[in-house]
VMD Tcl script that draws the C-alpha trace (Angstrom):
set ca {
  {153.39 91.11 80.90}
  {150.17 91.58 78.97}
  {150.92 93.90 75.98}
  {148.31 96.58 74.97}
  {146.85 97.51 71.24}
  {149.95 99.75 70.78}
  {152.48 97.45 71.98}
  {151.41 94.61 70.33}
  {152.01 96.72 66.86}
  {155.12 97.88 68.23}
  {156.66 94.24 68.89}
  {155.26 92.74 65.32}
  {156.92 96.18 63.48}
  {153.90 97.47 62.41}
  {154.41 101.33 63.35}
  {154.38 101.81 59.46}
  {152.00 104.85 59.57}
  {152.39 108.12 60.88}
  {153.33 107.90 64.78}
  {151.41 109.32 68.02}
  {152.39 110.73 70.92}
  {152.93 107.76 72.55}
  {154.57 105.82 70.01}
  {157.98 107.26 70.26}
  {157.57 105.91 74.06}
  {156.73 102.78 73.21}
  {159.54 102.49 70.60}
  {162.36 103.46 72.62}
  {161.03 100.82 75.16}
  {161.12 97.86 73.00}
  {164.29 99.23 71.56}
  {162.01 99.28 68.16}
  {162.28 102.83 66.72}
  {162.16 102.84 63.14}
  {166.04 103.90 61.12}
  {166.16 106.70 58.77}
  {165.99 104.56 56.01}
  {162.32 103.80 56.19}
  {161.43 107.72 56.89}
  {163.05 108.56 53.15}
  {161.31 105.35 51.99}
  {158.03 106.25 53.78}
  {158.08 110.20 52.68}
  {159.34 108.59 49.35}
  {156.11 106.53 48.80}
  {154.09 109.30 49.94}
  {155.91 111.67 47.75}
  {155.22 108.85 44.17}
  {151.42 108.86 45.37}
  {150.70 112.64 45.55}
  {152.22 112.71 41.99}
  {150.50 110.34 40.55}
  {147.28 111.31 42.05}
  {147.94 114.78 41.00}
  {148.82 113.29 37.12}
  {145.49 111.23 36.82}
  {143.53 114.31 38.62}
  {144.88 116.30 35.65}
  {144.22 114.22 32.88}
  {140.90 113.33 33.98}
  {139.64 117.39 34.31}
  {141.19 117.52 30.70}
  {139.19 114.14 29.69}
  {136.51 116.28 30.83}
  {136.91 119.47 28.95}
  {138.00 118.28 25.88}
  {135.90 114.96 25.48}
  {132.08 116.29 24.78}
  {130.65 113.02 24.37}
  {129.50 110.75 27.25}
  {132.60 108.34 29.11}
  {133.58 105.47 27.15}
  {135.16 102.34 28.94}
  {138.55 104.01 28.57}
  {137.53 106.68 30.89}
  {135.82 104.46 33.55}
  {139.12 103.08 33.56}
  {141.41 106.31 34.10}
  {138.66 106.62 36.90}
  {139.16 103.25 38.30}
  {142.67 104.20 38.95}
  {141.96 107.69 40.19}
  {140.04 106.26 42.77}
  {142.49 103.32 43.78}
  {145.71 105.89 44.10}
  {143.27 107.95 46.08}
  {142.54 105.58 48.00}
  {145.56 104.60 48.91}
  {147.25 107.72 49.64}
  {144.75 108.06 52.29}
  {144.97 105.06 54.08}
  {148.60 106.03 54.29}
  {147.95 109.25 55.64}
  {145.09 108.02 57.89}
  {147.63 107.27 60.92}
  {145.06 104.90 62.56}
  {144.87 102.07 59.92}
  {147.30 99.03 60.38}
  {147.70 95.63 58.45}
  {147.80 93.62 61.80}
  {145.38 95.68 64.17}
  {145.90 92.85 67.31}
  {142.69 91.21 68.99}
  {139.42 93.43 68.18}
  {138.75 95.06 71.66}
  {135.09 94.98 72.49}
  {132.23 97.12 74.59}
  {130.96 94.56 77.10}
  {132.80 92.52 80.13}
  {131.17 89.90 82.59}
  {132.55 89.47 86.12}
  {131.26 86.57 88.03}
  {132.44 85.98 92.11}
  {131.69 82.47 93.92}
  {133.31 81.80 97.41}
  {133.27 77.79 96.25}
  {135.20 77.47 100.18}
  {138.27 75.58 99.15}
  {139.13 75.15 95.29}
  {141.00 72.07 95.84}
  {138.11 70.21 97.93}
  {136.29 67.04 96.92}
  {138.93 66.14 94.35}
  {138.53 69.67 92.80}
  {134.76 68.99 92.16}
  {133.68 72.59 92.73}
  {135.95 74.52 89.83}
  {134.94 71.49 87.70}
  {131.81 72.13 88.37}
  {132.75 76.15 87.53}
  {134.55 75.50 84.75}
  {131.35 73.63 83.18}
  {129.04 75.81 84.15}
  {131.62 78.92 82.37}
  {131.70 76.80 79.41}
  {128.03 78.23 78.36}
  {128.20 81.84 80.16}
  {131.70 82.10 79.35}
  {132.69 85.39 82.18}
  {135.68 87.01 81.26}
  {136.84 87.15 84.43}
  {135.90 84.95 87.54}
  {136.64 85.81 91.19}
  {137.03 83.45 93.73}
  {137.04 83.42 97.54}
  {138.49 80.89 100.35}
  {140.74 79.13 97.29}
  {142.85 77.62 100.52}
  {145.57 77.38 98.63}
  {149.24 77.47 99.50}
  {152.50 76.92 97.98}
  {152.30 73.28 97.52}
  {149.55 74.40 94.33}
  {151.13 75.66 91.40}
  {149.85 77.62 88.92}
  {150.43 75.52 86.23}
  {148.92 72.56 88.07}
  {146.22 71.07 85.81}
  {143.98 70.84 88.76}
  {144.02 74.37 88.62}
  {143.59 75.51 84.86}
  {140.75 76.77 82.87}
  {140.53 76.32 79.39}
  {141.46 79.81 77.78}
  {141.76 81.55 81.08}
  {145.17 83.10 83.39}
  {145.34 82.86 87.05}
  {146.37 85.55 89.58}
  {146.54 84.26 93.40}
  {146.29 86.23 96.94}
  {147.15 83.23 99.21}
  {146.35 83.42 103.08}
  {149.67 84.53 104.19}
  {152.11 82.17 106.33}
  {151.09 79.51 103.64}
  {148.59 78.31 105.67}
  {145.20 76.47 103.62}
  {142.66 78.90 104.55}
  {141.10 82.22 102.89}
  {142.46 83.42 100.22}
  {141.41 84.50 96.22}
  {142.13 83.98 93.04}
  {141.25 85.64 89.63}
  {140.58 83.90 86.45}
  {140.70 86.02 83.83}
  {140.20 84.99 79.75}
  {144.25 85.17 78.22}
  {143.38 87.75 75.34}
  {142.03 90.48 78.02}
  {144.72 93.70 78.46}
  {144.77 92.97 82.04}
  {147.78 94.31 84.28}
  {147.86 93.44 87.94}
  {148.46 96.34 90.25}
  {150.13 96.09 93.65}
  {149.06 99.05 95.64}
  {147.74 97.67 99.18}
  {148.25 95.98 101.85}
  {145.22 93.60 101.95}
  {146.52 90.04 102.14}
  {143.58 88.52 100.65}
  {142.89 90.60 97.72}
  {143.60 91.13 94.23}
  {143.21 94.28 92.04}
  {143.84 94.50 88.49}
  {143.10 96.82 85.60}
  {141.71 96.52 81.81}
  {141.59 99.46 79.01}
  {138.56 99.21 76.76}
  {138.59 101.39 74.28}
  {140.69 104.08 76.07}
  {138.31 103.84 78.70}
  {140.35 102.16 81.91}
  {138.48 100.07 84.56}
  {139.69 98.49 87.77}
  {138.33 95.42 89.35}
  {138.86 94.41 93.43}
  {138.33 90.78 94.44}
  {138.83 90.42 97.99}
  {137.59 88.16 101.05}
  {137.26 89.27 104.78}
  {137.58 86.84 107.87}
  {134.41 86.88 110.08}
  {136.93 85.93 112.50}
  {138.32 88.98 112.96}
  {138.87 90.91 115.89}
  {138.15 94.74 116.61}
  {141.82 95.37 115.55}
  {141.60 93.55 113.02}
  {139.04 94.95 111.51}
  {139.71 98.18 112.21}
  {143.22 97.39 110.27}
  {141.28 96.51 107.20}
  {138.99 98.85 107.07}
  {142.00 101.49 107.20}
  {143.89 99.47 104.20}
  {140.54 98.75 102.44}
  {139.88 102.82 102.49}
  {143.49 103.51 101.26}
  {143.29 100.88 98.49}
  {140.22 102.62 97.55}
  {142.02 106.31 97.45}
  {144.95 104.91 95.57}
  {142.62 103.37 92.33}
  {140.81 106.33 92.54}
  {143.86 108.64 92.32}
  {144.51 106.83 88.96}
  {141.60 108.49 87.63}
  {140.01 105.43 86.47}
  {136.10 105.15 84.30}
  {134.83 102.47 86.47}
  {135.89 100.59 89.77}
  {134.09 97.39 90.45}
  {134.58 95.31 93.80}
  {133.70 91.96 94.17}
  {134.49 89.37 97.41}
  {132.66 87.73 100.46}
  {132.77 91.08 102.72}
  {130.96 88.92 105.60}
  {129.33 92.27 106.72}
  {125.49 93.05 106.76}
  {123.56 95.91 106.16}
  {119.80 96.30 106.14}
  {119.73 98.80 102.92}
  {121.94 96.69 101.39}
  {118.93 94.03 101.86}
  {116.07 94.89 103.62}
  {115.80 91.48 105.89}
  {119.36 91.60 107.19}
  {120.15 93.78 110.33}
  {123.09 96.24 110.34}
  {126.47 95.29 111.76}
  {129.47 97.44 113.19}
  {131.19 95.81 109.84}
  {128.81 96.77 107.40}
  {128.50 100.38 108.83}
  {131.49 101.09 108.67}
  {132.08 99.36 105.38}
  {129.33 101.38 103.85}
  {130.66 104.55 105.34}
  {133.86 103.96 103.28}
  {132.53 103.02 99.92}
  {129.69 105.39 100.37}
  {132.05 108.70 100.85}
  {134.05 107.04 97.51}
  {130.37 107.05 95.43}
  {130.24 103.14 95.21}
  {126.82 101.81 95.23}
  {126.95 98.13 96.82}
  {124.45 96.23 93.86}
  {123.02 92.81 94.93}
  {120.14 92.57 97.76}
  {119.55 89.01 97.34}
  {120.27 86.26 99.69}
  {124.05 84.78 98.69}
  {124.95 82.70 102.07}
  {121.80 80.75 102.36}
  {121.52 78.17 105.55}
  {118.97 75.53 106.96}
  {117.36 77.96 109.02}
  {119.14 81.71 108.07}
  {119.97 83.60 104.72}
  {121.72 86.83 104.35}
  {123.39 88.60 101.83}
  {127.32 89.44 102.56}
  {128.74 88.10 98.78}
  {128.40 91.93 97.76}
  {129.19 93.70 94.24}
  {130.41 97.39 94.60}
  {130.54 99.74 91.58}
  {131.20 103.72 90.99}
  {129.11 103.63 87.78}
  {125.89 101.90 87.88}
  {124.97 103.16 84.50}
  {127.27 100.83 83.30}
  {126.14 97.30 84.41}
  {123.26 96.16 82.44}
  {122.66 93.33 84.43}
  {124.15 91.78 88.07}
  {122.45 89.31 90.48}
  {122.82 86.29 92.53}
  {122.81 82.84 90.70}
  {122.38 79.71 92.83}
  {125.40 77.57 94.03}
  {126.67 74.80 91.80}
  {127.47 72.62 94.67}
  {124.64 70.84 97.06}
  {127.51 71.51 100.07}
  {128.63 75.02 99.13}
  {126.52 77.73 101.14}
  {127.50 80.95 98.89}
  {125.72 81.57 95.98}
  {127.08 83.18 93.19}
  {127.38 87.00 91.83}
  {127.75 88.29 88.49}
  {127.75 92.04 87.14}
  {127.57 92.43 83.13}
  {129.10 95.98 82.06}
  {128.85 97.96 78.95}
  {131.60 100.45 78.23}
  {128.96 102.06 75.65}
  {126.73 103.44 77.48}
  {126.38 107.28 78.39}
  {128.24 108.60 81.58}
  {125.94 110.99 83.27}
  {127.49 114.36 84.46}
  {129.30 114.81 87.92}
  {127.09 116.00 90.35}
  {127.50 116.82 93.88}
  {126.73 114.83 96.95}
  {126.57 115.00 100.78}
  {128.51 112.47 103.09}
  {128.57 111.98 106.87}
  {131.55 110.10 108.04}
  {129.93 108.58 111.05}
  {132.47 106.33 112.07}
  {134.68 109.37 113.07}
  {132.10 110.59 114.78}
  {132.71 112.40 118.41}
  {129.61 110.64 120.05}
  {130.51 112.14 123.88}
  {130.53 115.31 122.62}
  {126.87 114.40 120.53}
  {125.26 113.32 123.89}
  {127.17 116.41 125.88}
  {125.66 118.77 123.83}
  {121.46 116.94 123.34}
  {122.31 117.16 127.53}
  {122.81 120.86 127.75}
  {120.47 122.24 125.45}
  {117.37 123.28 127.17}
  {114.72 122.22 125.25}
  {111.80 122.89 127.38}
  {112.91 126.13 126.66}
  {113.02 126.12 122.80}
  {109.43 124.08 122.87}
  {107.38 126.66 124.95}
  {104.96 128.36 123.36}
  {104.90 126.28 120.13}
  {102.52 124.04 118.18}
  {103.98 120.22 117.56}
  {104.55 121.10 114.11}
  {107.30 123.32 115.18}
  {108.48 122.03 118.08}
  {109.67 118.87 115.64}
  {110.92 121.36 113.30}
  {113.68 122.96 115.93}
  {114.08 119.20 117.47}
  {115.14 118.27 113.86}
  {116.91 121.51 113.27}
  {118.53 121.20 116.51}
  {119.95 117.52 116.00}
  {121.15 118.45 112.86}
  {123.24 120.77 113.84}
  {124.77 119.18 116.70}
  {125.78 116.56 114.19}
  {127.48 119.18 111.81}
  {129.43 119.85 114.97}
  {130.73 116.79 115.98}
  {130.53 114.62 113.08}
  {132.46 115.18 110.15}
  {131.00 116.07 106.26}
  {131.36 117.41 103.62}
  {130.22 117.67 99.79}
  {132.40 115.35 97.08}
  {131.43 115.30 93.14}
  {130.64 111.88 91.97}
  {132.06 111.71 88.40}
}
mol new
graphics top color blue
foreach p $ca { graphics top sphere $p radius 0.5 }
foreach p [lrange $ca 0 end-1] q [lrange $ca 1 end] { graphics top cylinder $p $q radius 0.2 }
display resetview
């Protein structure tokens, strides 16, 4: 288990300053709580430098009074002192200075996603490939899809390492070599895996920067899959989506090979039952899907399915499509760059149609019924398309369901 900023103090015995609200926690857990003895020594200490600071304060306002003439280099050093005492006393009292503060967290994290299909073909060439390439971007966490993997890998097979970098797998299941992901992640990020869904070929795990927690989703889809099928992971894909956002978390990023198309995702790609719906979900959960480039590019077809999904947009300075590392390997790759420093804008409200719950018998029932010969008669085109629009529109508040949901 990784340990956070607070837990790495607590293990080295560094909760020498005045403890938080979490602290005690955190104490009692590693079975780490401070005895009685150092209290009385700490209040002790605290108790000698409020003295003395009070003594030197003293004699230095009587220096003052009493000496006329301008400081000679006794005084600078009665000052000297003063200010060292002070100084001192403070960084006691402070509560947030330690003498081993753990790794320096920092503002910005790189994500980078390849679907390399199958980690351990050609002799491993493509992740050597990776790793090489990571060696001058360095990402601080890499996402992989199709690993085909299975239990005769081990994690701590060579074959298999990065340099500086932890690996967290998502097999196929019935340890068959097919599908699959992976997450490389750098071995001095605060990253804790959560296990809250059912997706088989996905991984989710969470980082705190700066009290500021973010969760990131790798995950592949099948294009194989049936209408059950899909319909199965679209269901677990929307409650895995509920669940990290019931944690309350900054930002959400997801990453994978959704093998879904959608023409506003890119413009020269034609919509699909998968991407629809896919967009319906994410959509209705304010995640705006970020790369409209090509990233599965063929002989004689391109189209963009290698997708980057994020809640706060604000927040990635930079995301794209960089071009596979291997001549054989179809998928490009995607990368996101975040900054944790930058400005959240204010919730604000938004309007969502949940079209794939829509009743569409009942939509064509009632455009049957109405009489619109009726509601045109009499009017100029102008307004007969502004009761056709009116109309429509509210046949589909009817029958398909919406509401308004602040994006925060």
């Amino acid at each position: 288990m990784v340990l956070d900023l607070n837990q790495y103090r607590a293990a080295i015995g560094m909760f020498n300053i005045r403890s938080n609200r979490n602290s005690h926690h955190i104490a009692h857990k590693y079975n780490l709580y401070p005895s009685f003895f150092f209290f009385f020594t700490s209040f002790v200490i605290k108790a000698l430098f409020s003295f003395i600071n009070l003594s030197i304060s003293l004699l230095v306002i009587f220096h003052y009074l009493y000496s006329p003439k301008y400081l000679v280099f006794h005084d600078a050093i009665i000052l000297s002192f003063f200010h060292v005492f002070f100084v001192a006393k403070m960084l006691m009292l402070s509560g947030d200075v330690h003498s081993n503060p753990g790794p320096k967290e920092k503002s910005k994290l790189s994500v980078l996603h390849w679907n390399l299909g199958s980690i351990g073909a050609h002799n491993f060439e493509k992740l050597h490939l990776l790793q090489a390439f990571n060696s001058v971007y360095k990402y601080d966490i890499i996402c992989i899809s199709e690993t085909f993997l299975d239990s005769s890998y081990s994690n701590d097979d060579q074959n298999l390492s990065i340099d500086g970098y932890n690996i967290i797998r998502a097999d196929y299941p019935g340890n068959i070599k097919r599908g699959g992901v992976c997450i490389f992640h750098k071995d001095t990020l605060p990253i804790r895996f959560l296990n809250i869904f059912q997706l088989n070929e996905c991984i989710a795990v969470e980082i705190v920067y700066e009290n500021k927690k973010c969760v990131i989703v790798s995950l592949y889809r099948s294009p194989s899959q049936n209408v059950d099928e899909f319909n199965s992971f679209l269901t677990n894909f929307e409650n895995m989506i509920e669940t990290i956002f019931n944690s309350d978390p900054l930002l959400v990023l997801i990453l994978g090979d959704f093998n879904a198309k959608l023409s506003s995702w890119r413009t020269d790609d034609s919509d699909t039952f998968e991407g629809i719906s896919i967009n319906d979900v994410t959509t209705s959960y304010g995640l705006t899907q970020m790369i409209s480039e090509p990233t599965h590019i063929l002989p004689n077809s391109s189209s963009c399915i290698d997708l980057i999904f994020c809640n706060q947009t604000n927040m990635i300075t930079n995301c794209g499509v960089i071009p596979s590392l291997h001549q054989n390997c179809h998928h490009q790759l995607t990368f996101a760059n975040l900054d944790f420093n930058v400005c959240i804008p204010p919730p604000y409200m938004r309007h969502v149609w949940h079209y794939n719950k829509a009743n569409v018998d009942l939509i064509r029932r009632a455009i049957d019924l109405f009489n619109w010969e009726q509601a045109f008669q009499n009017f100029d085109v102008n307004k007969q398309v502004e009761i056709f629009n009116s109309t429509l529109l509210n046949i589909f508040r009817n029958f398909v369901p919406n509401e308004n949901i602040i994006i925060d």
